[in-house]
VOPAGU-2260 file (C-alpha; in pm, 1 decimal, decimal comma):
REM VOPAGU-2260
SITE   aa  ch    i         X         Y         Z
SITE  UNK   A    0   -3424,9    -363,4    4414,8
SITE  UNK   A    1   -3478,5    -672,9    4632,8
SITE  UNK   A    2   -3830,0    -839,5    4624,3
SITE  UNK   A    3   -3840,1   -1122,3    4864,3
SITE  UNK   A    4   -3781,7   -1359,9    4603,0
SITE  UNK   A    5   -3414,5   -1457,9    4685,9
SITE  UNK   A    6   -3229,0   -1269,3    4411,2
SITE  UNK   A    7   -2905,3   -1148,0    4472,8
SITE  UNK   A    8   -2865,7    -828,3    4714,6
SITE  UNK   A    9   -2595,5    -616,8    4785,0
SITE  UNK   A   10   -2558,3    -731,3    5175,6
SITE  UNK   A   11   -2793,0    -922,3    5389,2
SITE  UNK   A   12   -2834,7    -850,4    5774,5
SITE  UNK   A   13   -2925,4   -1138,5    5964,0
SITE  UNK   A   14   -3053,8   -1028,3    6246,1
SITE  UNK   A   15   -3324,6    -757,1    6357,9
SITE  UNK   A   16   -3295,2    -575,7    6637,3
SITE  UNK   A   17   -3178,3    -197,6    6670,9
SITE  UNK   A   18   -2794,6    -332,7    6553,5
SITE  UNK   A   19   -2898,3    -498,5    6287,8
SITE  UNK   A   20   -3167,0    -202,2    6172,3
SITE  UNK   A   21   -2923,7      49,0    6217,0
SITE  UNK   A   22   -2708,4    -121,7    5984,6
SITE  UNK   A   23   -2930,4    -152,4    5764,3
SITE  UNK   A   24   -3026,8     189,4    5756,4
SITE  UNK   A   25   -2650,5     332,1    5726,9
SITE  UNK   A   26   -2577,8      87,9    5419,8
SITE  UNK   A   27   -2895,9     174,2    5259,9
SITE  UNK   A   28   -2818,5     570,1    5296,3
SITE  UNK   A   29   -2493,0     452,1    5077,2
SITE  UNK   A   30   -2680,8     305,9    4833,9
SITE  UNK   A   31   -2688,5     -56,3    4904,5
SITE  UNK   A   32   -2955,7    -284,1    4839,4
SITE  UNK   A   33   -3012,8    -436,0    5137,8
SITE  UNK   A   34   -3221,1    -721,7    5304,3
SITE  UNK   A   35   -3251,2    -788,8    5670,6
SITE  UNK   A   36   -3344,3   -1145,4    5787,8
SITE  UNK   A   37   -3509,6   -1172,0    6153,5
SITE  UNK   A   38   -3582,2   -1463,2    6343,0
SITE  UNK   A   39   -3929,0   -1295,0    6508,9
SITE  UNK   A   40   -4109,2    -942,9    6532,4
SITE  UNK   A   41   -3907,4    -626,8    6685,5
SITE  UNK   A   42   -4103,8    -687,8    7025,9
SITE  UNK   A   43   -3875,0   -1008,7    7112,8
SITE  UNK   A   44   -3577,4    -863,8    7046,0
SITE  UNK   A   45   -3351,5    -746,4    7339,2
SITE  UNK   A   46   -3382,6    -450,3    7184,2
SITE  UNK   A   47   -3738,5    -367,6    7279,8
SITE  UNK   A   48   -3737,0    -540,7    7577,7
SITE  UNK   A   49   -3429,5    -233,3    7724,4
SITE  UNK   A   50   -3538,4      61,9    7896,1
SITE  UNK   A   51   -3335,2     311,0    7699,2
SITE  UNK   A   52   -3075,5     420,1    7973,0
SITE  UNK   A   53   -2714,2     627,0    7867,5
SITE  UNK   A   54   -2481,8     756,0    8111,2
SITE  UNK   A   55   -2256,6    1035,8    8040,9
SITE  UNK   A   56   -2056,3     924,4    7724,8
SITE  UNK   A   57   -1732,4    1165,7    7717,1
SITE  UNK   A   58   -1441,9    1198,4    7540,4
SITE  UNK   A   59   -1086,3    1166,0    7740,7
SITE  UNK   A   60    -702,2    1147,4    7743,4
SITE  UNK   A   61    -687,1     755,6    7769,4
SITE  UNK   A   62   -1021,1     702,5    7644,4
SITE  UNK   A   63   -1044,1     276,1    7605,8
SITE  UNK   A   64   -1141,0     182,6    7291,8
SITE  UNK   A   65   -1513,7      49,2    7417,5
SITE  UNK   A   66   -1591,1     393,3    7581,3
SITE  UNK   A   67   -1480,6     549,4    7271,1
SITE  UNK   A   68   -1707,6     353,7    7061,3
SITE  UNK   A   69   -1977,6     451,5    7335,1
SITE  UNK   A   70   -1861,1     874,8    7264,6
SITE  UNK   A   71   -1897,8     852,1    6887,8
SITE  UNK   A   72   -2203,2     697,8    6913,8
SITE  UNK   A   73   -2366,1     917,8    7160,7
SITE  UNK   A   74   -2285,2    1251,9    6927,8
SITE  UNK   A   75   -2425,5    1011,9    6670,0
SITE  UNK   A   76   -2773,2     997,4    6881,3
SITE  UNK   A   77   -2865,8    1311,3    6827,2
SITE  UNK   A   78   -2826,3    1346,9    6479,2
SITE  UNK   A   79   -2990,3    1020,1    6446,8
SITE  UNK   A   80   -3305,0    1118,3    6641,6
SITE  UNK   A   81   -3339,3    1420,7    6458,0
SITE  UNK   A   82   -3310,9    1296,8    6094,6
SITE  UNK   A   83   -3535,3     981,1    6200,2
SITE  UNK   A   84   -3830,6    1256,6    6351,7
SITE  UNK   A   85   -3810,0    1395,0    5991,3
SITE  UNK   A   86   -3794,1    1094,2    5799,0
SITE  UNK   A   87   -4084,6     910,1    5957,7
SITE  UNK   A   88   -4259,0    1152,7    6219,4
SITE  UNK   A   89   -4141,1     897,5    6513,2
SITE  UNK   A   90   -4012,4    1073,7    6829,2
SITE  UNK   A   91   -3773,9     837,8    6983,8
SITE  UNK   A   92   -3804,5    1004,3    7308,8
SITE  UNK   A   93   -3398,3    1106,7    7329,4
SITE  UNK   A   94   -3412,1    1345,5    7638,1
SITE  UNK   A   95   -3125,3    1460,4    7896,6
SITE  UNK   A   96   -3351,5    1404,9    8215,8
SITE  UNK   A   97   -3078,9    1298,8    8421,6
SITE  UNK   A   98   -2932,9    1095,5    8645,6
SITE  UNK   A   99   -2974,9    1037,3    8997,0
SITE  UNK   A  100   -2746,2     770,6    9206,5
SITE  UNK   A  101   -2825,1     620,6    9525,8
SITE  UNK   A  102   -2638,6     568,1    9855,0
SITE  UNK   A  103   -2811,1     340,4   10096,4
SITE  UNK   A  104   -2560,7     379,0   10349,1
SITE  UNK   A  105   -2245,2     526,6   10455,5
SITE  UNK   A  106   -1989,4     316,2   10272,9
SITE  UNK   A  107   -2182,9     311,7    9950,0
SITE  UNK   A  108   -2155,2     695,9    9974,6
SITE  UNK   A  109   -1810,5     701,2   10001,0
SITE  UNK   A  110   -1820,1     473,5    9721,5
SITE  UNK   A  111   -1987,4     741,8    9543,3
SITE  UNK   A  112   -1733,8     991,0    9616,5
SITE  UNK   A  113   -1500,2     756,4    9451,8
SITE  UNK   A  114   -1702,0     720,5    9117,9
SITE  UNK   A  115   -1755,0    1136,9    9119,9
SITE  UNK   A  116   -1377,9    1187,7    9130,6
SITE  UNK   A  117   -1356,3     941,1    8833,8
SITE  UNK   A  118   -1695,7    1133,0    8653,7
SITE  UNK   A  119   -1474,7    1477,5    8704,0
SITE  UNK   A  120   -1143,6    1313,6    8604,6
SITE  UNK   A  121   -1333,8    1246,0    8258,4
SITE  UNK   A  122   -1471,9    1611,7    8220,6
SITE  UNK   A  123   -1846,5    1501,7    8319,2
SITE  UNK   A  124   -2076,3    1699,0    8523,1
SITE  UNK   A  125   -2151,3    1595,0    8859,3
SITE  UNK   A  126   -2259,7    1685,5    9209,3
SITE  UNK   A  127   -2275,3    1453,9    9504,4
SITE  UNK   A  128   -2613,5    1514,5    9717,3
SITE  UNK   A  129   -2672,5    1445,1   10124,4
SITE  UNK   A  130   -3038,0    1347,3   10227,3
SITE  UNK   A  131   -3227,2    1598,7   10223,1
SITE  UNK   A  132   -3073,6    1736,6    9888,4
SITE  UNK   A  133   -3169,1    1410,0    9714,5
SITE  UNK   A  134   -3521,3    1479,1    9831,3
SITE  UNK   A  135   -3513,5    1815,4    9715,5
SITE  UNK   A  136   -3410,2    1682,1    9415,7
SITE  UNK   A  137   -3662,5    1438,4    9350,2
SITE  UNK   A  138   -3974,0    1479,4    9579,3
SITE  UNK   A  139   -4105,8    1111,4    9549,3
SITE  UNK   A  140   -3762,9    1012,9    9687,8
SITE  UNK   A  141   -3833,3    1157,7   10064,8
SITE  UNK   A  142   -4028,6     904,9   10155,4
SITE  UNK   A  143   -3721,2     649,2   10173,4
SITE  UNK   A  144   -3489,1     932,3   10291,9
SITE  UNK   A  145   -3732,2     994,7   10631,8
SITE  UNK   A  146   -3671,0     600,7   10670,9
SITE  UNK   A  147   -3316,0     680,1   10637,3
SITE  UNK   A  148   -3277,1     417,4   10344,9
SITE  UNK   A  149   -3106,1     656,9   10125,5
SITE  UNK   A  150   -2758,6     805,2   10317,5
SITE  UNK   A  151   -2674,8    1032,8   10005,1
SITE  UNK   A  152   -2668,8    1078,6    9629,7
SITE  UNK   A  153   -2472,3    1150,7    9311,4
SITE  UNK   A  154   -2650,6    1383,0    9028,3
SITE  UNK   A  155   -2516,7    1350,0    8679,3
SITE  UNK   A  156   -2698,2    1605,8    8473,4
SITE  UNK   A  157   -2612,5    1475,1    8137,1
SITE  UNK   A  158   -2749,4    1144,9    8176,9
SITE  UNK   A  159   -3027,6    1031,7    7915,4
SITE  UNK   A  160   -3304,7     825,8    7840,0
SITE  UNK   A  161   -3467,7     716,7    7498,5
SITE  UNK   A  162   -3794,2     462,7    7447,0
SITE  UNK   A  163   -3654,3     143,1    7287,5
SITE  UNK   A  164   -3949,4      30,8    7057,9
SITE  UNK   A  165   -3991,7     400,5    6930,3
SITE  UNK   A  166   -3639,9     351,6    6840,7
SITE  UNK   A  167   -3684,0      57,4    6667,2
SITE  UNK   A  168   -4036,2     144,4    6533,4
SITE  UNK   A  169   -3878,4     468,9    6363,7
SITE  UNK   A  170   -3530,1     251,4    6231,1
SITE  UNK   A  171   -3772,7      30,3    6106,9
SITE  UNK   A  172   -3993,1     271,9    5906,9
SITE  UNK   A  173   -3688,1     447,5    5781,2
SITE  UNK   A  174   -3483,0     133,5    5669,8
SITE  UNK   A  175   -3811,9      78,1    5462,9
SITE  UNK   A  176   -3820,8     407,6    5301,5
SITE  UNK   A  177   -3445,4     401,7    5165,4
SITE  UNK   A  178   -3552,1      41,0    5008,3
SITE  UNK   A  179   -3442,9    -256,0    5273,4
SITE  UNK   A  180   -3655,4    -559,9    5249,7
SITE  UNK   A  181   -3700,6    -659,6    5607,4
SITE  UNK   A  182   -3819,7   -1015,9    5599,9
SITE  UNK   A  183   -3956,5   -1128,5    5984,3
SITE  UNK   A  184   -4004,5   -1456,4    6067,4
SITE  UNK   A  185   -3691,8   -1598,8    5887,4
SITE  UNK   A  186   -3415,4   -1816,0    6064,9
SITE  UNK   A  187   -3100,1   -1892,1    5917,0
SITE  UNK   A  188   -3042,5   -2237,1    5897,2
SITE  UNK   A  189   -2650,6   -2262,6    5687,3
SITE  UNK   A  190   -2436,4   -2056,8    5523,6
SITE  UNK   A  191   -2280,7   -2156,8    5147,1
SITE  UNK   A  192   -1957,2   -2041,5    5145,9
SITE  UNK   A  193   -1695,9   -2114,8    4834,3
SITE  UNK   A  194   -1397,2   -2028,7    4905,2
SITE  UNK   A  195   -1307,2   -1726,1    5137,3
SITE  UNK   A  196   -1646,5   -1574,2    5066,2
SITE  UNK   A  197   -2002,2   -1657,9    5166,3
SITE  UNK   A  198   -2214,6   -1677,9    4858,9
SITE  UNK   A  199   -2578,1   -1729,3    5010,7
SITE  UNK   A  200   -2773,9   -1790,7    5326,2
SITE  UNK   A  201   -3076,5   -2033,7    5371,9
SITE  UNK   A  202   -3287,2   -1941,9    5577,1
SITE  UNK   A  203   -3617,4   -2117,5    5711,3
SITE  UNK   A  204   -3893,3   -1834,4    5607,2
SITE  UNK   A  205   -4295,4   -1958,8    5767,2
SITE  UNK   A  206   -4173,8   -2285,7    5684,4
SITE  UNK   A  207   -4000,3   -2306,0    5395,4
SITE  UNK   A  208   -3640,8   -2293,1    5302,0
SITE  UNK   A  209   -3524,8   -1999,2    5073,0
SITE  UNK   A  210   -3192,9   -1949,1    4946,5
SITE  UNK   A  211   -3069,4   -1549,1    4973,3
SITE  UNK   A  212   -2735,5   -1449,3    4762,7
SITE  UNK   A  213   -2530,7   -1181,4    4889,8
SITE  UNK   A  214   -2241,2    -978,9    4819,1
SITE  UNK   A  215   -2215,0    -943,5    5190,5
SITE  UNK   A  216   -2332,4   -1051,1    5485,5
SITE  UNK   A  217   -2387,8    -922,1    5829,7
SITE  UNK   A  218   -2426,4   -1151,3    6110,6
SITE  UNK   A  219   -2600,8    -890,0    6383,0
SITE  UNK   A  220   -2850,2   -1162,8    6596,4
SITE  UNK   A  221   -2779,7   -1027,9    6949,4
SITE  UNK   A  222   -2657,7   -1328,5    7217,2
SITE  UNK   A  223   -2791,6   -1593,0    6903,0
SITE  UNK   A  224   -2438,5   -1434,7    6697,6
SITE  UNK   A  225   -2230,4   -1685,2    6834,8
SITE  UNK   A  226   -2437,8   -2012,2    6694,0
SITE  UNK   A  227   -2433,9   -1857,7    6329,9
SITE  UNK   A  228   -2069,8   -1784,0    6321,5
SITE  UNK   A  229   -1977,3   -2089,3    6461,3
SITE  UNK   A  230   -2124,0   -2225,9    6171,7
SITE  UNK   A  231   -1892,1   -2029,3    5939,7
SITE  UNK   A  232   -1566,5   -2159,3    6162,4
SITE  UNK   A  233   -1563,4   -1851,8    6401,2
SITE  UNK   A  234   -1563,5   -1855,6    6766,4
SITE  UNK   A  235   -1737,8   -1544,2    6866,6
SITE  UNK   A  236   -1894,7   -1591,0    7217,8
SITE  UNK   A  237   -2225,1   -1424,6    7279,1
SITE  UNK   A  238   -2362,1   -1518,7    7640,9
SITE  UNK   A  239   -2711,5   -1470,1    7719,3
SITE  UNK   A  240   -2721,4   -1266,2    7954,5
SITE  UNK   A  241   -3079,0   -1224,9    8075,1
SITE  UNK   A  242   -3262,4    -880,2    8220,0
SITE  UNK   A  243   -3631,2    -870,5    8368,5
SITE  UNK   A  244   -3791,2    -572,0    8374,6
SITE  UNK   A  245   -4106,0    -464,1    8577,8
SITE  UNK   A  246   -4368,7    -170,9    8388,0
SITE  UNK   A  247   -4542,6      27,5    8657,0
SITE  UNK   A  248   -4850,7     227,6    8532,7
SITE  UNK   A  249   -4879,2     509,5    8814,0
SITE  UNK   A  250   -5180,7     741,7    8869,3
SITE  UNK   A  251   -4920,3    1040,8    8799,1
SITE  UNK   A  252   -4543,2    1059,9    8731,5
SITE  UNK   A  253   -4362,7    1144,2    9051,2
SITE  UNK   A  254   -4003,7    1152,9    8932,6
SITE  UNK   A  255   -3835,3    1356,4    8645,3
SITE  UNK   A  256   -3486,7    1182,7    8624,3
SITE  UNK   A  257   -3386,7     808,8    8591,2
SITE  UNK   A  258   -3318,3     669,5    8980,0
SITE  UNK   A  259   -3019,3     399,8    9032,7
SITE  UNK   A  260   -2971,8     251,3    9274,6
SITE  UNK   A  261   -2675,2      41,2    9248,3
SITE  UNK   A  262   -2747,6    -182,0    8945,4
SITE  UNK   A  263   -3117,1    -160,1    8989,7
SITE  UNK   A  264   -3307,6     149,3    8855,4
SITE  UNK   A  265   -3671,4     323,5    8789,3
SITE  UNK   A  266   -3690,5     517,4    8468,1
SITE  UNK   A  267   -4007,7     759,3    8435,1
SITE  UNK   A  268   -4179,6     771,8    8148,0
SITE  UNK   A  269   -4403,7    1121,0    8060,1
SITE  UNK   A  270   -4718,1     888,8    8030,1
SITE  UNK   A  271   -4685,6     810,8    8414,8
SITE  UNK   A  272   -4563,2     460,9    8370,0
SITE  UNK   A  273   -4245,7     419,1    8528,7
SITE  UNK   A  274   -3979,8     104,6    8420,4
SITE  UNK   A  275   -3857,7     -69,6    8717,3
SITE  UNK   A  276   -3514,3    -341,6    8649,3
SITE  UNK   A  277   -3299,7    -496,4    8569,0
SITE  UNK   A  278   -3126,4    -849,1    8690,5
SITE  UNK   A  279   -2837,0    -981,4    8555,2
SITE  UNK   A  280   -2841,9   -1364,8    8501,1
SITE  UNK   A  281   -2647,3   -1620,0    8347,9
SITE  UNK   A  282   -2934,5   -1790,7    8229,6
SITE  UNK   A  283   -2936,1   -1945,5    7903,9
SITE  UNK   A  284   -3119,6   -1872,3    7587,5
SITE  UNK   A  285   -3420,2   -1857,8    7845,6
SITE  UNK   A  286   -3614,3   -1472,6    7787,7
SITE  UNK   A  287   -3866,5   -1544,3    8052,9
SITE  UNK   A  288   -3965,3   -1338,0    8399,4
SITE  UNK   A  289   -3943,4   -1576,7    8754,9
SITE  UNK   A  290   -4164,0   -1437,0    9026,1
SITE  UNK   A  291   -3869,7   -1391,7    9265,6
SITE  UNK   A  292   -3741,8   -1142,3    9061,3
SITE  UNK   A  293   -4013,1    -974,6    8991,9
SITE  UNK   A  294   -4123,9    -949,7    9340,0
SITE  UNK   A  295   -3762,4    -837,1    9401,3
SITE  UNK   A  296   -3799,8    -564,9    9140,9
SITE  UNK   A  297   -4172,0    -437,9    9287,9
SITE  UNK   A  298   -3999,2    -429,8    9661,3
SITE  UNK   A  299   -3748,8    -178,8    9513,5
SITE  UNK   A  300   -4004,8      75,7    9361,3
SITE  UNK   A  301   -4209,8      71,7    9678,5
SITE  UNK   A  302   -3894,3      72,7    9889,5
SITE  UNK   A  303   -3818,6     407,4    9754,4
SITE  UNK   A  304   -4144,8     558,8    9610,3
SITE  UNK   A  305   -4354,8     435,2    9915,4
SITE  UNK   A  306   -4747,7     383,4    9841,5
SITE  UNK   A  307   -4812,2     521,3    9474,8
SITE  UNK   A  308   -4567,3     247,4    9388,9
SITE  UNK   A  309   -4740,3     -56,0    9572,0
SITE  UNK   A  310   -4913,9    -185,7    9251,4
SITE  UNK   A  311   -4932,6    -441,2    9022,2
SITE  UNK   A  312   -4744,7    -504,8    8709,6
SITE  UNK   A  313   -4928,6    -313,0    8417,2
SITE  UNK   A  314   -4658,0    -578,6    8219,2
SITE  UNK   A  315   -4332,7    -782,8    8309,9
SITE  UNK   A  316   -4070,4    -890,0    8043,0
SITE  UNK   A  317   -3729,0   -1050,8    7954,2
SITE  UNK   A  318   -3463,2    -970,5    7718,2
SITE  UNK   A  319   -3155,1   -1136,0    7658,0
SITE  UNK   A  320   -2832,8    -917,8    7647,1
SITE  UNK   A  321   -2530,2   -1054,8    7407,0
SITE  UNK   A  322   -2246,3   -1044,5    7658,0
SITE  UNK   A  323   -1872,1   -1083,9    7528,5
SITE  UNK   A  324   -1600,0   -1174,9    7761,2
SITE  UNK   A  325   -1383,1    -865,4    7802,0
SITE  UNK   A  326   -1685,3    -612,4    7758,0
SITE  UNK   A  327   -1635,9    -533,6    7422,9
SITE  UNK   A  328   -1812,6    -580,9    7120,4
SITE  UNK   A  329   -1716,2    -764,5    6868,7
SITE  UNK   A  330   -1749,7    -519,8    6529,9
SITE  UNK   A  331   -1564,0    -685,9    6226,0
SITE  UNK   A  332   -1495,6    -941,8    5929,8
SITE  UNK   A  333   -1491,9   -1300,9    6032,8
SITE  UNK   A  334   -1141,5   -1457,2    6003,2
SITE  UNK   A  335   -1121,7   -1607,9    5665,1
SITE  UNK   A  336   -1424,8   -1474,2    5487,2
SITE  UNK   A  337   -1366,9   -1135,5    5317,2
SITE  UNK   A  338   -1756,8   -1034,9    5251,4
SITE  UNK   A  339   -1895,9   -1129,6    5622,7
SITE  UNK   A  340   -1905,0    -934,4    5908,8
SITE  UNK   A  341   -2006,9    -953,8    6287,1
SITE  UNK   A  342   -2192,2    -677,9    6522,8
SITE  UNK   A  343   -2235,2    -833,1    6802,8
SITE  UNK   A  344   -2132,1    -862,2    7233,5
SITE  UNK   A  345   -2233,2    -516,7    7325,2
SITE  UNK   A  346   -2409,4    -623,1    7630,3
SITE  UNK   A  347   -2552,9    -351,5    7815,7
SITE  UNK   A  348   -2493,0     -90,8    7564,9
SITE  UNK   A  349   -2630,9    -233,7    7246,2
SITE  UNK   A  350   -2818,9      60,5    7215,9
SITE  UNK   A  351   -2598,4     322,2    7301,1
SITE  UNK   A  352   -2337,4     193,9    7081,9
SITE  UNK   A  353   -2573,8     118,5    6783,9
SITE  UNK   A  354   -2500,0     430,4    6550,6
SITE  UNK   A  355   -2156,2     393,2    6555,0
SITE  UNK   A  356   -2119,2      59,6    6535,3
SITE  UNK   A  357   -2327,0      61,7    6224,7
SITE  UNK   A  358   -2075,4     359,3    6082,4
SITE  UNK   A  359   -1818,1      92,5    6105,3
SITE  UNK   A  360   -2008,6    -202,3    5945,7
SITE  UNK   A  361   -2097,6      49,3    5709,5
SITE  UNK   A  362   -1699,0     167,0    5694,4
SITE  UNK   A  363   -1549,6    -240,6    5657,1
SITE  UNK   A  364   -1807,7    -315,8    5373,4
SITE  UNK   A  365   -1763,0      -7,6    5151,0
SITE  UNK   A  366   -1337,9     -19,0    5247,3
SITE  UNK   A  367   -1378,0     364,4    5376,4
SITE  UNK   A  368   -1162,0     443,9    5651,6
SITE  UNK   A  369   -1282,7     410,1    6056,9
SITE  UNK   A  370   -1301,0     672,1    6286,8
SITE  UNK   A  371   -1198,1     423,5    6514,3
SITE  UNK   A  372    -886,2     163,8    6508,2
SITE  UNK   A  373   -1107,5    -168,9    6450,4
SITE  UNK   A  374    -824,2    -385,6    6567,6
SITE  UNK   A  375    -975,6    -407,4    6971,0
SITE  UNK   A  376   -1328,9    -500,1    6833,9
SITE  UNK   A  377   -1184,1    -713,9    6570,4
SITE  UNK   A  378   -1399,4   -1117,9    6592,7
SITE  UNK   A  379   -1044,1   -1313,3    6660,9
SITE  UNK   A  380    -873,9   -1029,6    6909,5
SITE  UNK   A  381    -837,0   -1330,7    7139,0
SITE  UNK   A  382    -877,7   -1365,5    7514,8
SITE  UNK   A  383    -816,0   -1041,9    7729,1
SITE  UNK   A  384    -870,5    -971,8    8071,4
SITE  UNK   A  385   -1224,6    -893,9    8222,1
SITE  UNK   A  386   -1302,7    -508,9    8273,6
SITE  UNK   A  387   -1530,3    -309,5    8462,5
SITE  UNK   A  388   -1775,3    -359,4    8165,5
SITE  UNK   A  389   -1717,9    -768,0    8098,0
SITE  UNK   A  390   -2016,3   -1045,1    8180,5
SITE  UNK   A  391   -1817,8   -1210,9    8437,3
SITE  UNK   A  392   -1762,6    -852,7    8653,1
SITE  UNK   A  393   -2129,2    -763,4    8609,7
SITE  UNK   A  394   -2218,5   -1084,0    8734,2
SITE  UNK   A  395   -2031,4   -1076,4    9019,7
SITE  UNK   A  396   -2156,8    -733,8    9110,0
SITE  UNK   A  397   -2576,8    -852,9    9062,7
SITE  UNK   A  398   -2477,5   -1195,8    9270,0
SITE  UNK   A  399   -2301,1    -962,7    9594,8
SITE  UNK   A  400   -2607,7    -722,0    9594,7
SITE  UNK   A  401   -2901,1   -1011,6    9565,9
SITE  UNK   A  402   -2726,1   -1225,1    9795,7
SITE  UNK   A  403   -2705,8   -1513,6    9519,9
């Protein structure tokens, strides 16, 4: 088994956030020795720093290839969260709480009419709500509905919520207990490639350089992805995309379901703290909070919870989301290299889409067959056009409802 020492290993993940453990985890359940390589601790990954949101994943006729992968891996949830409770004792807090959408007035309601004709075209539970229905539906919420700032709702029951560093606290502890060496604090610095294979990684480990050999390699760093394969030849882009988040510690929970509100939302947590985010912004390799924002983010809870939510921060953070251009991940070998493989460019639904997208890691190494056609996620797809799910339309969306 791998020791640290830089002997050979079956495949080594660079990376380690919930991708790149849940990778990890699959291969070693196959019986690969495996060693994960991770610039810093879990806690600055983008991983932690999400709030653990999924929307209604179905299956239907026409289903795009991205919403697919986001199906699979939803089923895939469940049986993860079970087998990981049993394997290390770690509830990852999975739950169907959920979902309530805002109106704030009468055009985003019709809007909302709109998106529940597309929820029922797609077999998903739904039920639009007036005023007073969203207050009967969430209590805490009738305080903004009196000041007519909410016009009307849309309930999806099957919405979900799951705590991101109990997530990655339990992949962690099981990736550990089927053998992976995880080795934090460890950049990659260059690649050694001979041929159409990449023999060995160095990697700067507190300070040193150490050589790692490989039969395969995994290049799973969130929005830093694009830098490392760039160094093999590959042009993968992974934009930063950055997300603040605001942690509210409140003297009791007043809200049962996750609350959006266009692309803003408050997630409850059953301790009483409730997560209040997210911006989208194209700002560089930059994981920091800006006090606009955060001020922007503490106006919303009190704007809709009134006076228990006029507090301050109990914590603020950053994460950086790794964005691809047409909204889809990027899930497969590098051009030229036959042993190396990318997971990367899943955005907003890294962790949605992180069972199944280590399935298919798992899949391309061993030569098993995919559930899924890899071709759309394939590294050199080439350009395609921007979808309801790419950077450049989320961007748009967060700059027309901040004004920016």
């Amino acid at each position: 088994m791998p020791d640290g020492s830089g002997r050979s290993v079956d495949c080594c993940i660079v990376g380690g956030g919930i991708i790149a453990l849940s990778i990890a985890r699959e291969l070693a359940g196959r019986g690969l020795r495996v060693r994960v390589l991770a610039r810093g601790p879990a806690r600055e990954t983008a991983s932690w720093a999400a709030v653990g949101i999924f929307p209604p994943a179905p299956r239907y006729p026409g289903c795009p290839p991205n919403a697919a992968l986001t199906a699979w891996s939803d089923d895939l949830h469940r049986t993860w969260a079970a087998d990981l409770l049993a394997e290390t004792g770690i509830d990852n807090g999975l739950r169907r709480c959920g979902g309530l959408h805002l109106a704030a007035t009468e055009a985003d309601r019709d809007r909302l009419r709109g998106v529940a004709a597309e929820w029922r075209a797609k077999r998903t539970r739904c039920e639009l709500l007036g005023p007073d229905d969203v207050a009967a539906c969430e209590p805490a919420l009738r305080h903004a509905v009196e000041r007519a700032a909410i016009a009307g709702g849309l309930l999806l029951p099957d919405e979900q919520r799951i705590r991101p560093p109990r997530h990655l606290q339990a992949l962690e502890r099981s990736c550990l207990g089927r053998g992976v060496t995880i080795t934090r604090g460890a950049s990659a610095r260059e690649f050694v490639r001979r041929g159409g294979r990449v023999e060995a990684v160095i990697a700067d480990v507190d300070g040193h350089a150490e050589r790692v050999d490989a039969g395969a390699f995994v290049l799973a760093a969130g929005a830093w992805t694009g830098g490392l394969a760039a160094g093999l030849g590959a042009a993968v882009e992974t934009r930063p995309i950055r997300g603040q988040i605001v942690l509210l510690e409140l003297p009791r929970q007043v809200l049962t379901r996750i609350v959006n509100s266009g692309l803003d939302y408050l997630v409850p947590r059953e301790d009483g703290h409730l997560l209040v985010g997210s911006t989208i912004e194209d700002a560089g390799f930059e994981p920091v909070t800006t006090p606009d924002a955060i001020a922007r983010l503490r106006h919303l809870a009190r704007d809709l919870l009134g006076p228990i939510a006029d507090r301050p921060p109990a914590a603020v953070w950053a994460g950086l989301r790794p964005g691809s251009a047409d909204g889809t991940p990027f899930i497969g070998r590098l051009p030229g290299l036959d042993n190396t493989v990318i997971a990367t460019g899943h955005f907003r639904a890294g962790l949605h889409q992180s069972p199944a997208t280590a399935m298919m890691v798992a899949d391309i190494l061993t030569d098993r067959p995919c559930q899924l056609d890899p071709a759309p996620f394939a590294p050199d797809r080439g350009p395609t056009a921007p979808t309801a799910d790419s950077v450049a339309t989320y961007l748009a969306r967060a700059a027309a409802a901040t004004g920016a």
